[in-house]
gemmi code that builds the backbone of each chain (N, CA, C; Angstrom):
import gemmi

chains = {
    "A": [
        ("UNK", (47.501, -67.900, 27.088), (46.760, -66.785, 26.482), (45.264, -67.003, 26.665)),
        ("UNK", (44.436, -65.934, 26.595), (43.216, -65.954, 26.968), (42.287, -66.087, 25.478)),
        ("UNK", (41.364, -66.457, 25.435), (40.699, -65.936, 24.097), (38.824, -65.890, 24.370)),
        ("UNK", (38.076, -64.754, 24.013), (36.574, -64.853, 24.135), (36.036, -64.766, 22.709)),
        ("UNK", (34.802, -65.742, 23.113), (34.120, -65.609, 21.554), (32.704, -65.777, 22.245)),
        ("UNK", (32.093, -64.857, 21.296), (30.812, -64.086, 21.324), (29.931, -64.846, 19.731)),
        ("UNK", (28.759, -65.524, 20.723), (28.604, -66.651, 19.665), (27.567, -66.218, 18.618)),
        ("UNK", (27.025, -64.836, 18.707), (26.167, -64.077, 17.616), (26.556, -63.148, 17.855)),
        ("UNK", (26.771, -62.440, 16.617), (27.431, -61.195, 16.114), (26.049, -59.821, 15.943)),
        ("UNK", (24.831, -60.665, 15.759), (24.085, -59.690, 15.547), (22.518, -60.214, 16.899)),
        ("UNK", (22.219, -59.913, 17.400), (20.546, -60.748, 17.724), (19.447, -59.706, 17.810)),
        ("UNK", (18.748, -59.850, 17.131), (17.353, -58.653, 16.747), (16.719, -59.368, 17.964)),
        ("UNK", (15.675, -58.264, 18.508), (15.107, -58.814, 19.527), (13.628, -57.681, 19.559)),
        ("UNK", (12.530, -58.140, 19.805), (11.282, -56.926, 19.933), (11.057, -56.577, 21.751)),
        ("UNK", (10.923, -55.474, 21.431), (11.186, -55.014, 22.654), (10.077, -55.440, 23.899)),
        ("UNK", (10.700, -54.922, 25.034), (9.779, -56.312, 26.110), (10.071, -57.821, 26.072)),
        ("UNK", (10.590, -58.184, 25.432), (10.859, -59.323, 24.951), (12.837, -59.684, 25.865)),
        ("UNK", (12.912, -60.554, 26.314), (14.234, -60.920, 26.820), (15.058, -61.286, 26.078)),
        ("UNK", (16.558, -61.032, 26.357), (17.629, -61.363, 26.072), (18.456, -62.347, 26.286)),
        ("UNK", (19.418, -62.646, 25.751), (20.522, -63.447, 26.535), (21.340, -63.326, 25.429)),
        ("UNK", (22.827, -62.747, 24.946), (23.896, -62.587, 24.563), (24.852, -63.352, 25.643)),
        ("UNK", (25.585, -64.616, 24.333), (26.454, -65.062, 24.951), (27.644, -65.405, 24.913)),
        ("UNK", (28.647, -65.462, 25.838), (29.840, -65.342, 25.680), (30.954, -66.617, 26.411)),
        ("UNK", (31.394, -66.762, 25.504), (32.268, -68.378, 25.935), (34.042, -67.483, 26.319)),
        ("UNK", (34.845, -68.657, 27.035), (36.059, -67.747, 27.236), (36.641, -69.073, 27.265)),
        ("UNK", (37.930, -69.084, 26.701), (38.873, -69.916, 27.351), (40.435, -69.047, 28.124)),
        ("UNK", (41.050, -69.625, 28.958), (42.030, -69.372, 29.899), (42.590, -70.449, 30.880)),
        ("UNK", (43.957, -70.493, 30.827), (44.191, -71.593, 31.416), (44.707, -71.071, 32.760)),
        ("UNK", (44.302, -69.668, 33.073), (44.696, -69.584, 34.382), (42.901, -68.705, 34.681)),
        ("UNK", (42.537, -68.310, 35.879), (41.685, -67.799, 36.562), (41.335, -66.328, 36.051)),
        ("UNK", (40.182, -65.826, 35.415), (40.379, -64.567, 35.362), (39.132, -64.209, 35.640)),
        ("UNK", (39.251, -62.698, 35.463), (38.036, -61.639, 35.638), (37.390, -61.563, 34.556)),
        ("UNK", (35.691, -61.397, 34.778), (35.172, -61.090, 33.271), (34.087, -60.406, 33.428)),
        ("UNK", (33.968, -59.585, 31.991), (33.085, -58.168, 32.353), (32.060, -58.531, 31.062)),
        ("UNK", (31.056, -57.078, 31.043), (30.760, -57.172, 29.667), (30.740, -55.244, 29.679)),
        ("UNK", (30.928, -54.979, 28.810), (30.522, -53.398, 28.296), (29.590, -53.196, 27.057)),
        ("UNK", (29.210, -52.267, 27.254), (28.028, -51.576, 25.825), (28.936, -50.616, 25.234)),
        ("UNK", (28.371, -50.071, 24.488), (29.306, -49.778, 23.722), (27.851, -48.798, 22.465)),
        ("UNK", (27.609, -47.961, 23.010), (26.627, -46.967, 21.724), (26.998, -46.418, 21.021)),
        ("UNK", (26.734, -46.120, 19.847), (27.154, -45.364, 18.734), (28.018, -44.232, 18.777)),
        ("UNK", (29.161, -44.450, 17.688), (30.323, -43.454, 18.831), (30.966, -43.220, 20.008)),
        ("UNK", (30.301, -43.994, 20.674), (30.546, -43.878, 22.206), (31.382, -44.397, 22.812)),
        ("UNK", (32.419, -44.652, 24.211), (33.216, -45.128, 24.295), (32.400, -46.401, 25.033)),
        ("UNK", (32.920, -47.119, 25.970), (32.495, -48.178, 26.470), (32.548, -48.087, 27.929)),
        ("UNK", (31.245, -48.569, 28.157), (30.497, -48.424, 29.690), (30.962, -49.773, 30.337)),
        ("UNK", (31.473, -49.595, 31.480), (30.494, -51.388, 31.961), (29.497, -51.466, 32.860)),
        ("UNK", (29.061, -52.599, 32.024), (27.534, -52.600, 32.876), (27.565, -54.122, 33.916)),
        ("UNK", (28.501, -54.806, 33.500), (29.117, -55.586, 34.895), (30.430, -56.374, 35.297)),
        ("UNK", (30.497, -57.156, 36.113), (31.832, -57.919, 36.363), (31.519, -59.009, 37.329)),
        ("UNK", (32.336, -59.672, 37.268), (32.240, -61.019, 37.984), (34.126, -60.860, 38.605)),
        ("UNK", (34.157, -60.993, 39.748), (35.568, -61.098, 40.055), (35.861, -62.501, 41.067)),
        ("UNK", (34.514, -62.769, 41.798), (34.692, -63.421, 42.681), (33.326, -63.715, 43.292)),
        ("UNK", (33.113, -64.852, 44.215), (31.888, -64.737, 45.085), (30.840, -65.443, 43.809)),
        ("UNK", (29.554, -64.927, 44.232), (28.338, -64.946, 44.046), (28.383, -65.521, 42.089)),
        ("UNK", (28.148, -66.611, 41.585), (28.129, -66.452, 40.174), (26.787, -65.603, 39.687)),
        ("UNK", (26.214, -65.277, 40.116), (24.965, -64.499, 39.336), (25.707, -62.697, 39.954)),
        ("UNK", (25.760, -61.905, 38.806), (26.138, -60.790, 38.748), (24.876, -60.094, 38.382)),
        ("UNK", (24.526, -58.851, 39.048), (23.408, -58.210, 38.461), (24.368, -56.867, 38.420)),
        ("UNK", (24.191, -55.875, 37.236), (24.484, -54.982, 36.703), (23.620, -53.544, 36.860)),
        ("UNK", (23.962, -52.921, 35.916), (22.961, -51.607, 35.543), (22.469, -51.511, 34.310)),
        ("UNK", (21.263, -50.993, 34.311), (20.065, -51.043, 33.337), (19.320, -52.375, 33.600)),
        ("UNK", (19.280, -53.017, 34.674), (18.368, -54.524, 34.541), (19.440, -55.808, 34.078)),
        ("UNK", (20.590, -55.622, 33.382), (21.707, -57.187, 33.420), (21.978, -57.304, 33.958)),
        ("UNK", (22.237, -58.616, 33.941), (22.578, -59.550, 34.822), (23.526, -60.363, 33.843)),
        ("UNK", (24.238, -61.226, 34.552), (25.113, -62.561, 33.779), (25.314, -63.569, 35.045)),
        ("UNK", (25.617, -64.542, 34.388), (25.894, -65.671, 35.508), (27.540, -66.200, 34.738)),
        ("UNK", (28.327, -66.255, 35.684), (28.892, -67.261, 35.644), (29.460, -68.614, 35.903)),
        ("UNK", (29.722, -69.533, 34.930), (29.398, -70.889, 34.784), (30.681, -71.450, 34.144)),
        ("UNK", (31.711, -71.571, 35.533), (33.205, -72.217, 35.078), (32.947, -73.107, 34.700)),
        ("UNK", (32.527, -74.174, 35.077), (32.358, -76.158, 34.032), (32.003, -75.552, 32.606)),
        ("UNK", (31.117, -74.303, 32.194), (31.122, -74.377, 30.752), (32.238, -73.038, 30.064)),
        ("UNK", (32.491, -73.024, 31.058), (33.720, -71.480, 30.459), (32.340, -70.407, 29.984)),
        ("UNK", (31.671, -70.079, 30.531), (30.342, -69.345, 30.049), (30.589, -68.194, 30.530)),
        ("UNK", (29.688, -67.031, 30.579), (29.578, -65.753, 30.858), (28.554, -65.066, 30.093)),
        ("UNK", (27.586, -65.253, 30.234), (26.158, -64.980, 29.160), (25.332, -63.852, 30.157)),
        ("UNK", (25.317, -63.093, 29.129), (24.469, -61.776, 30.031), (23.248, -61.955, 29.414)),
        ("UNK", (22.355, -61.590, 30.407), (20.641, -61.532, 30.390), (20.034, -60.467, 30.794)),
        ("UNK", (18.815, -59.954, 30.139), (17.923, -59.168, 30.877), (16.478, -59.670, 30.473)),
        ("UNK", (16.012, -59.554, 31.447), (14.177, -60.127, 31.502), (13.491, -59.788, 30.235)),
        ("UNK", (13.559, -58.397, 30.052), (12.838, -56.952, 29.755), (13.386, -56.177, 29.012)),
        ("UNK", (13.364, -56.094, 27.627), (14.582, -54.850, 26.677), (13.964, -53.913, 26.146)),
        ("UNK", (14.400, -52.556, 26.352), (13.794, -51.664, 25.760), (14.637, -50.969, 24.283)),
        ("UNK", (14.071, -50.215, 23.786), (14.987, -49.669, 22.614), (15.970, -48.894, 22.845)),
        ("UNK", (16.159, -48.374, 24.014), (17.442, -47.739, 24.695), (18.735, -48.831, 24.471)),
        ("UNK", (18.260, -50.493, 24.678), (19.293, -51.132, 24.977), (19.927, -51.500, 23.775)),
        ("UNK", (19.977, -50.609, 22.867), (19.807, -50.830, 21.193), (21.533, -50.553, 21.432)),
        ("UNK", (22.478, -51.433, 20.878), (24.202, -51.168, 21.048), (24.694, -52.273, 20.818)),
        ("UNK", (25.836, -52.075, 21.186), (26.586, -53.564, 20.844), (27.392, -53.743, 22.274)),
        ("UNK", (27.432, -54.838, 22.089), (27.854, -55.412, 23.694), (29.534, -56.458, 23.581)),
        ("UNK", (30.063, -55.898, 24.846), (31.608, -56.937, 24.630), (31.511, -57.294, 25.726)),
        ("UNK", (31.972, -58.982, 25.372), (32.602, -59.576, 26.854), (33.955, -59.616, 26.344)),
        ("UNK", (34.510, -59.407, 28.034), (35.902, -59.071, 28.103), (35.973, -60.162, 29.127)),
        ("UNK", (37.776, -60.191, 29.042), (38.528, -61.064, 30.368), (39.439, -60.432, 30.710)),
        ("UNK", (40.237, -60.412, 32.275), (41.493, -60.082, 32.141), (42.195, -61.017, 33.226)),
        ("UNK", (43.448, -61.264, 33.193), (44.246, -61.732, 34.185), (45.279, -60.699, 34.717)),
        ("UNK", (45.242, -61.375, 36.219), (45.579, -59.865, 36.590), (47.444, -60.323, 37.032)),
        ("UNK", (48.120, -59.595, 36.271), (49.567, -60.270, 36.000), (50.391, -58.961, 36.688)),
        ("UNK", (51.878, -59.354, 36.527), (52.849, -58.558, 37.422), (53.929, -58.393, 36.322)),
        ("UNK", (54.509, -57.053, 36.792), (55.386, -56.337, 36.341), (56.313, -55.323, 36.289)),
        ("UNK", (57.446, -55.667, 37.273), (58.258, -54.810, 38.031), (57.623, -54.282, 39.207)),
        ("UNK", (56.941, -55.498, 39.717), (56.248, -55.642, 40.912), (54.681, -54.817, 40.707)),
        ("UNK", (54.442, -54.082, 39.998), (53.065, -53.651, 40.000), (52.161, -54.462, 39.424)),
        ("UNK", (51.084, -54.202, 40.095), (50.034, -55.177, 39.576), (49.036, -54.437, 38.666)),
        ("UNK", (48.949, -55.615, 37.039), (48.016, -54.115, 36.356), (47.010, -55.202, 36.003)),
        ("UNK", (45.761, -55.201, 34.897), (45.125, -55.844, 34.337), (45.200, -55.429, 32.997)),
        ("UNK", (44.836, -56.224, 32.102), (44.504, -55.917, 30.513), (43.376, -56.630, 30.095)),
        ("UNK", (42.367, -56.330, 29.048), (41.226, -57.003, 29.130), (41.780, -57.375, 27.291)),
        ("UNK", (40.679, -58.750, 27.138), (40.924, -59.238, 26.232), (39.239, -59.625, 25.849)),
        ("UNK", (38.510, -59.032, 24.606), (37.709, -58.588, 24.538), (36.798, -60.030, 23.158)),
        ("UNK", (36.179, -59.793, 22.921), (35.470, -60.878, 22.038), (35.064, -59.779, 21.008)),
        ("UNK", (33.939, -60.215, 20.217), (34.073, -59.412, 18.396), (33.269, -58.607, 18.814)),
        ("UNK", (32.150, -58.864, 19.841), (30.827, -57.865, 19.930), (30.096, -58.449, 19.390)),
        ("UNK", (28.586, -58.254, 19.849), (27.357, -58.483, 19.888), (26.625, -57.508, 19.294)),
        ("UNK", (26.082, -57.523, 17.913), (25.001, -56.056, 18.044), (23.680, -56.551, 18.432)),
        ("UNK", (23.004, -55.459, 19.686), (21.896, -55.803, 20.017), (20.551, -54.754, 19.565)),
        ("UNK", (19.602, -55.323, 18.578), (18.952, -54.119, 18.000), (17.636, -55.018, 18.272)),
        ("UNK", (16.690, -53.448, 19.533), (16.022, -53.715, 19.713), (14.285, -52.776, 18.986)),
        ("UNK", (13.654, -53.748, 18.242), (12.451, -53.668, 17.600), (10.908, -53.069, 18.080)),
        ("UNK", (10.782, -51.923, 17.884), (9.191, -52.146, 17.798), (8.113, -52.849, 18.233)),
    ],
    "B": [
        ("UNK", (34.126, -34.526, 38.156), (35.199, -35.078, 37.729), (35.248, -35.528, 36.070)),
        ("UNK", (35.652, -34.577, 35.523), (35.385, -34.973, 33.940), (35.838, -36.882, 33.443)),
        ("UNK", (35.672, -37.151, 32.735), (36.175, -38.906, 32.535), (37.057, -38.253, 31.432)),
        ("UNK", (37.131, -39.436, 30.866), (38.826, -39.952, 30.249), (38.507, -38.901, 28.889)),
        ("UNK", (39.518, -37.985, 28.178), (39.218, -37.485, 27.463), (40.033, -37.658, 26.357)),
        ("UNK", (40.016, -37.846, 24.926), (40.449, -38.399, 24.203), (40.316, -36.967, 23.436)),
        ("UNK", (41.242, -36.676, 22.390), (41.588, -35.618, 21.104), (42.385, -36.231, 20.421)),
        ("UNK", (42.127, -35.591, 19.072), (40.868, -35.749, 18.539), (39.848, -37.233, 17.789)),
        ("UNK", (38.624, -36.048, 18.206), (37.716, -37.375, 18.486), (37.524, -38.061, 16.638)),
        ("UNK", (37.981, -37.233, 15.744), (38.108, -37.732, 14.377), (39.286, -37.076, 14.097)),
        ("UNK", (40.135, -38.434, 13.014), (41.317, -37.611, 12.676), (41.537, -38.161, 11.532)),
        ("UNK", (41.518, -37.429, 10.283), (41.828, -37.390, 8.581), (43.683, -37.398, 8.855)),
        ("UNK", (43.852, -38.433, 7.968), (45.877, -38.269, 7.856), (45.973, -38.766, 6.398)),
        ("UNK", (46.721, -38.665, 5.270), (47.062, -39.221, 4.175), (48.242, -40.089, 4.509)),
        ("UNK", (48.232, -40.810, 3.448), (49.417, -41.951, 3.492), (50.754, -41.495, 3.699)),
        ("UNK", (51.370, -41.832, 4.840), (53.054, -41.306, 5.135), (52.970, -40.287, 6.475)),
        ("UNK", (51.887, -39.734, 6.337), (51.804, -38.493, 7.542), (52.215, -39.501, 8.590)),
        ("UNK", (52.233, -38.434, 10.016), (52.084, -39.074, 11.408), (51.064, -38.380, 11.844)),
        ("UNK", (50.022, -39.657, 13.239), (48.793, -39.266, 13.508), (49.445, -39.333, 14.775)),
        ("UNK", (49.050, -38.401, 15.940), (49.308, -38.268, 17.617), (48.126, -37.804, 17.970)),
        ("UNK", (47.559, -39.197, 19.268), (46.429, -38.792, 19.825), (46.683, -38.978, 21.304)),
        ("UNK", (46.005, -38.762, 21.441), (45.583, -38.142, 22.610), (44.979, -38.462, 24.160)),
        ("UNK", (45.379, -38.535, 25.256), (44.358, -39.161, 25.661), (44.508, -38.643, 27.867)),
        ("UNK", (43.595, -38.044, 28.015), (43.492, -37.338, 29.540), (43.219, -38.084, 30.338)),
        ("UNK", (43.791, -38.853, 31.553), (42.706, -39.705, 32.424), (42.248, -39.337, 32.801)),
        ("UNK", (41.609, -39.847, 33.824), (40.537, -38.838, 35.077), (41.167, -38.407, 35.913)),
        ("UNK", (40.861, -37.898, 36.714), (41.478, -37.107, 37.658), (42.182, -38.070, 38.465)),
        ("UNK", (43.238, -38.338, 39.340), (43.874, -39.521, 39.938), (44.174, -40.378, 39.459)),
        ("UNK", (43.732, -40.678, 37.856), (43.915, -41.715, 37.786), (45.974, -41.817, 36.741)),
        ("UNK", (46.308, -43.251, 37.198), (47.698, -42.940, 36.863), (48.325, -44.008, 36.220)),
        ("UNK", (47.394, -44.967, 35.725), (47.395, -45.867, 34.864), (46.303, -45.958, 33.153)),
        ("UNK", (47.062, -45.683, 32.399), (46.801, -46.096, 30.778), (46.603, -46.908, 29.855)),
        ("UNK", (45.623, -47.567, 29.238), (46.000, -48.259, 28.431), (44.986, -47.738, 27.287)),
        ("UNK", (45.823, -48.228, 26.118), (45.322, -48.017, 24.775), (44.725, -49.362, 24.033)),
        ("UNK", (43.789, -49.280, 23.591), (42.901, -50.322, 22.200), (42.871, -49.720, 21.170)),
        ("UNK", (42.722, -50.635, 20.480), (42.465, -50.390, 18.937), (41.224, -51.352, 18.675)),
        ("UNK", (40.193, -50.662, 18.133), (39.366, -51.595, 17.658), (39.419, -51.465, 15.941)),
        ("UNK", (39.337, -52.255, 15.314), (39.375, -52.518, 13.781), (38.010, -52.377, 12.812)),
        ("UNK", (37.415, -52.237, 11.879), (36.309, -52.723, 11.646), (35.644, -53.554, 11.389)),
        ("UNK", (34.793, -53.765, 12.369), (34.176, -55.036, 12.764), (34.669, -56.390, 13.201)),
        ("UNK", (35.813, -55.658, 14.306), (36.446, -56.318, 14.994), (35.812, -56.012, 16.998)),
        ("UNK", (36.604, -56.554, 17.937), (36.419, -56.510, 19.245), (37.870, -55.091, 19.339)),
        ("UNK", (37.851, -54.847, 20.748), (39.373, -54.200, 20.612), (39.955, -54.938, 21.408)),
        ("UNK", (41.638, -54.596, 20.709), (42.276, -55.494, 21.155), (43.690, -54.632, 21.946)),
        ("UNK", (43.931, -54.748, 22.949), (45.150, -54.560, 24.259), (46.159, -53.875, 22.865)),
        ("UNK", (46.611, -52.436, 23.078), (47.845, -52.433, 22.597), (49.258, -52.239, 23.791)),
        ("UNK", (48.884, -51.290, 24.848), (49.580, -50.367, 25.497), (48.985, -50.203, 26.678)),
        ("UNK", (50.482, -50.708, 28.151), (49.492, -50.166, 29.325), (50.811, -49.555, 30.005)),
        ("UNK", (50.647, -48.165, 30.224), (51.414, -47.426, 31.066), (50.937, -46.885, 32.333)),
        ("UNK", (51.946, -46.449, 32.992), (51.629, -46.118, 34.245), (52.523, -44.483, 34.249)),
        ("UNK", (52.897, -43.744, 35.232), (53.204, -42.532, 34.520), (54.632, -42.607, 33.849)),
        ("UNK", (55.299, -42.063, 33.260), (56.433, -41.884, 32.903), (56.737, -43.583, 32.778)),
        ("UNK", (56.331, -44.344, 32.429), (56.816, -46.004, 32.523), (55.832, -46.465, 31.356)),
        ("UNK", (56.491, -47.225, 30.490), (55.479, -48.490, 29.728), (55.695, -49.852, 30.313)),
        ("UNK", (54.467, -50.466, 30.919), (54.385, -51.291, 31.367), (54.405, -52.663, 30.793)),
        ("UNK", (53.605, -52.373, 29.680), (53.307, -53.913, 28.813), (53.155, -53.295, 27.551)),
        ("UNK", (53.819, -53.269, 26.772), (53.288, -53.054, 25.409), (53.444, -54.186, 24.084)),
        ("UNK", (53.091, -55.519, 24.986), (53.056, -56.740, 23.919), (52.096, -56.197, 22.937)),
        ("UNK", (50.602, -55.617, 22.980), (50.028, -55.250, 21.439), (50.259, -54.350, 20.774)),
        ("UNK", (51.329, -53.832, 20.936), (51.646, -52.861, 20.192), (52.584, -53.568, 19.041)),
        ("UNK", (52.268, -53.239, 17.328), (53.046, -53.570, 16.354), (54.378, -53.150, 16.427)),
        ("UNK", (55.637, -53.597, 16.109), (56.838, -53.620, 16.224), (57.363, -52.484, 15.491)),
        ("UNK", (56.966, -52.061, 14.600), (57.275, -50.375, 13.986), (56.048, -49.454, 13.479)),
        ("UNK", (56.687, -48.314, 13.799), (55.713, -46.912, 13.782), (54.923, -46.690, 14.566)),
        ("UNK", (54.509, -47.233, 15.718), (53.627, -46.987, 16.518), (54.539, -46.838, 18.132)),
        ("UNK", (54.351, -45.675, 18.942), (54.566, -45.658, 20.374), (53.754, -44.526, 20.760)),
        ("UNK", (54.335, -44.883, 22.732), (53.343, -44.472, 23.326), (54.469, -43.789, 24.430)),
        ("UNK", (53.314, -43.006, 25.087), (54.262, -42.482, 26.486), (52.918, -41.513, 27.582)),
        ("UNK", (53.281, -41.757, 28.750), (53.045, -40.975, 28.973), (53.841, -40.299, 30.342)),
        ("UNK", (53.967, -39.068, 29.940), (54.955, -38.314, 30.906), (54.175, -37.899, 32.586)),
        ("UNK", (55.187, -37.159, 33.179), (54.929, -36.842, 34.428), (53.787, -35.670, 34.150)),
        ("UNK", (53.949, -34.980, 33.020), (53.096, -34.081, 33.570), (52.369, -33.906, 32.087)),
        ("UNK", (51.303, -33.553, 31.900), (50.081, -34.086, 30.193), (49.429, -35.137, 30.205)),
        ("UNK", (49.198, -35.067, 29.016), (48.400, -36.881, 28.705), (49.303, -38.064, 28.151)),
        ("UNK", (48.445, -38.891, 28.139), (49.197, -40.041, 27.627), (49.084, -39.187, 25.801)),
        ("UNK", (50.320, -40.253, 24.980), (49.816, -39.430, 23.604), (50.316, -41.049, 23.095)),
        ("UNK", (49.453, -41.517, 21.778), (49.782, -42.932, 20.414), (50.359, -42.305, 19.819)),
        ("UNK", (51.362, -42.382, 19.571), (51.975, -41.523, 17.956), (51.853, -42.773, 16.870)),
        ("UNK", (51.628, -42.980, 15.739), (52.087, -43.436, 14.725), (52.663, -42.775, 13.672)),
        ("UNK", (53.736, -43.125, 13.284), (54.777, -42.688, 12.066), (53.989, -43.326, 10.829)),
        ("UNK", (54.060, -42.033, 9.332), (54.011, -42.792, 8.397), (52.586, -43.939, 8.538)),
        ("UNK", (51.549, -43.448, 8.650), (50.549, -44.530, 8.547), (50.259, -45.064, 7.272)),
        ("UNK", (49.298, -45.948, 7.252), (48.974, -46.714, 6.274), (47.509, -46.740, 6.415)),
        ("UNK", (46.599, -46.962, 5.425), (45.445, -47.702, 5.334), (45.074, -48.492, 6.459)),
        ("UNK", (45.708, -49.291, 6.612), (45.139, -50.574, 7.511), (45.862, -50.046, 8.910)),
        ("UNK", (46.195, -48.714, 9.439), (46.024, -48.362, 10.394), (44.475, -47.561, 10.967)),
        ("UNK", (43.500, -47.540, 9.785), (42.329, -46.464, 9.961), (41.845, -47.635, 11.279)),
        ("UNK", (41.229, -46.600, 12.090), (40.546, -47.664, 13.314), (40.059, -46.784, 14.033)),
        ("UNK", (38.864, -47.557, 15.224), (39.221, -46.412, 16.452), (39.881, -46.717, 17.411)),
        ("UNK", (40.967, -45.845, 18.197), (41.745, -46.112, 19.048), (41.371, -45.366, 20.303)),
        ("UNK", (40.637, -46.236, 21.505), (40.209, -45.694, 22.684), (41.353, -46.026, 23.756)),
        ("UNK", (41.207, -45.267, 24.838), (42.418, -45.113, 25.655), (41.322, -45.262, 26.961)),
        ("UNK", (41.878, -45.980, 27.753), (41.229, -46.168, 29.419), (42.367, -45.499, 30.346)),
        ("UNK", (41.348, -45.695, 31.518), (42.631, -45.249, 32.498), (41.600, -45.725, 33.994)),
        ("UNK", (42.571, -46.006, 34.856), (42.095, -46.676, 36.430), (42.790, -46.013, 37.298)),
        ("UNK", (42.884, -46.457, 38.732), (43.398, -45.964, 39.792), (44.364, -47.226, 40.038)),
        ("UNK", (44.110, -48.217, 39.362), (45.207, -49.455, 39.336), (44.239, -50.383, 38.952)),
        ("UNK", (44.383, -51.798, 39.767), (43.648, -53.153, 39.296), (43.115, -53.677, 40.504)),
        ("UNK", (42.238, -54.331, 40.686), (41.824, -55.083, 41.432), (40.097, -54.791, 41.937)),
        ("UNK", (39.361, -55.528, 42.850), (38.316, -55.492, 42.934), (37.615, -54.662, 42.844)),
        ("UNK", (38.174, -53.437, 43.197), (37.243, -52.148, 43.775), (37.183, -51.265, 42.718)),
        ("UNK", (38.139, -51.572, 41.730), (38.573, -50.713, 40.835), (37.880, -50.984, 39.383)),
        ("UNK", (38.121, -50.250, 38.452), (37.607, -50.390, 36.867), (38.174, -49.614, 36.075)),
        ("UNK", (38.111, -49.457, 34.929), (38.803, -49.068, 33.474), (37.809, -48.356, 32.864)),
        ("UNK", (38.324, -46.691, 33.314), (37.009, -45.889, 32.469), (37.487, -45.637, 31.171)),
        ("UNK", (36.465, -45.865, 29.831), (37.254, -45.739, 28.596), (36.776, -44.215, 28.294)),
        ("UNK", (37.647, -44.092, 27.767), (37.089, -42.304, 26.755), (35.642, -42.652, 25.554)),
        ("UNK", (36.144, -41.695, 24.618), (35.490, -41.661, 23.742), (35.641, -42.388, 22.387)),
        ("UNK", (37.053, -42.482, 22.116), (37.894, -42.878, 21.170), (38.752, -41.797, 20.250)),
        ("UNK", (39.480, -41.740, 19.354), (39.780, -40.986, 18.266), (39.917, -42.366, 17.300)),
        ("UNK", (38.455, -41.846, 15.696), (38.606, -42.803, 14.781), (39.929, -41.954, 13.691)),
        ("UNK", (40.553, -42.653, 13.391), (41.413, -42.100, 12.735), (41.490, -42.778, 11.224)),
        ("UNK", (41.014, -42.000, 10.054), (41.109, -42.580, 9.052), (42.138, -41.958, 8.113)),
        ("UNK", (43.022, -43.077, 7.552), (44.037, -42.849, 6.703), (43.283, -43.098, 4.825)),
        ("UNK", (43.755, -41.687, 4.359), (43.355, -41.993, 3.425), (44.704, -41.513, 1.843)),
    ],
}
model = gemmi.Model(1)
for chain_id, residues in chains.items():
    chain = gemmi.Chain(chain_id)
    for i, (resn, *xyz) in enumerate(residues, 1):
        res = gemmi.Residue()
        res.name, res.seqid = resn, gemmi.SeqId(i, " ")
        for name, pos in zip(("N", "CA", "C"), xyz):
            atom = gemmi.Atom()
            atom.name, atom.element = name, gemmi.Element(name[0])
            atom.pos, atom.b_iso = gemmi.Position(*pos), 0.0
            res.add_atom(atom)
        chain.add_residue(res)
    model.add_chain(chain)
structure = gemmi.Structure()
structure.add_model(model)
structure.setup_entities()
């Protein structure tokens, strides 16, 4: 079984000012990992993924994340935050498993991050 | 191409009713799955279908709750008889399948509060 944990639940931040929300995973097999936003009411965007290749992922709106198997990591960053980026953020995982021969994914998500950005 | 459309986007039920929601993929797309997020929780995997087939429905609770979705409509959650500690929001995704190229557009949700 997979499990993510999201190691602040809340991080105030003043705007212009950088980020980093971060996200730990354990899995004892290989998986995919994302993060989504998630605005008020809103359903959930993603703003990136890591599947393979390159560990530094750059996204949309300016994130980025790196990933960092020796620490089971997945920590998204942006330089630069504006009050737009005001939401809450999930890292997700999925393994991509079989079932009557089709291949599906399911994501397995952490508590969320609220990111509220200041003045 | 409209995205994933979810009805309704709020839904009032009293204790015992049944709540059925809702949920449109995108256009092509022919795979489902349903979350539940809790309050002030992450969401968590209930339901992943493909058309007329349930594929995985390990998060789904063992009574009052199913899913389907047919050849031709939307996917629909029914729950029987809710309870309190079913109030949540329940968002529904949908893909063209899995793998690199691909992704999981979510709707909007339907929060559904039992009161």
């Amino acid at each position: 079984a997979q499990s993510v944990t999201q190691l602040d639940s809340q991080v105030p931040v003043f705007e212009e000012a950088p980020v980093e929300l971060r996200c730990n995973y354990s899995s004892s097999v290989s998986v995919y990992l994302f993060w989504y936003v998630q605005y008020p009411n809103q359903g959930l965007q993603l703003l990136l993924k890591y599947l393979s290749g390159s560990t530094l992922v750059k996204g949309i709106n300016g994130f980025e994340a790196e990933f960092n198997k020796s620490q089971t990591s997945f920590h998204l960053r942006k330089p630069s935050v504006h009050i737009s980026d005001t939401a809450e953020y999930f890292c997700a995982v999925s393994v991509i498993g079989n079932a009557g021969g089709t291949s599906y994914g399911k994501l397995t998500f952490g508590q969320g991050t609220i990111l509220t950005v200041h003045p | 191409n409209a995205g994933v459309m979810q009805n309704p986007r709020h839904l009032v039920r009293r204790r015992g009713q049944e709540a059925r929601l809702r949920c449109s993929p995108m256009k092509g797309h022919s795979h489902v799955y349903w979350y539940r997020q809790l309050p002030e929780e992450g969401l968590k995997f209930m339901v992943y279908l493909q058309k007329e087939n349930i594929i995985d429905e390990s998060g789904m609770p063992k009574e009052r709750f199913s899913a389907e979705f047919p050849k031709e409509g939307p996917s629909i959650l029914r729950i029987q008889q809710v309870v309190r500690g079913d109030s949540a929001a329940y968002f529904c995704a949908s893909s063209t399948g899995w793998g690199a190229n691909t992704e999981a557009f979510f709707g909007q949700g339907t929060r559904l509060t039992v009161v």
